[in-house]
C-alpha angles and dihedrals in degrees: 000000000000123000119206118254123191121251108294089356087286104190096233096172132026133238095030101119094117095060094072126042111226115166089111088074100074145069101209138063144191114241107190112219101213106193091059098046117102098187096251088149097210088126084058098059095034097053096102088204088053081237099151117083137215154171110259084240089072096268114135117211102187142281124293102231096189076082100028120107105188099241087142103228106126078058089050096051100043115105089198099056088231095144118069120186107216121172140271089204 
């Protein structure tokens, strides 16, 4: 089964991160340390492929890795240093 991509994966509509499932493309993944988050939720807004998920009470559960792309920034925003990027390679 092939789906049909654009020419050089040319992003042609917006919001449309969640029809293909890209996590396969990075080296590099967030590991969420649970015992130093504090829910602060600033990972959540700054993850530009809405990969973390939460509870709608402010309670992340983790990051769906099957979107993520391992840019880090989600690492790179939190005060509490709860994400760690470790690699695929």
């Amino acid at each position: 089964m092939s789906k049909k991509f654009s020419l050089a994966g040319m992003i042609t509509k917006d919001g449309n991160s969640l029809d293909l499932k890209t996590g396969d493309w990075r080296i590099r993944y967030p590991v969420h340390l649970k015992e130093k988050c504090k829910h602060c939720m600033l990972c959540v807004v700054y993850c530009p492929e809405d990969c973390i998920r939460h509870t709608e009470d402010a309670k992340l559960l983790g990051m769906d890795l099957q979107y993520c792309k391992g840019c880090g920034v989600c690492a790179k925003v939190c005060p509490f240093d709860a994400i760690e990027m470790k690699s695929d390679v």
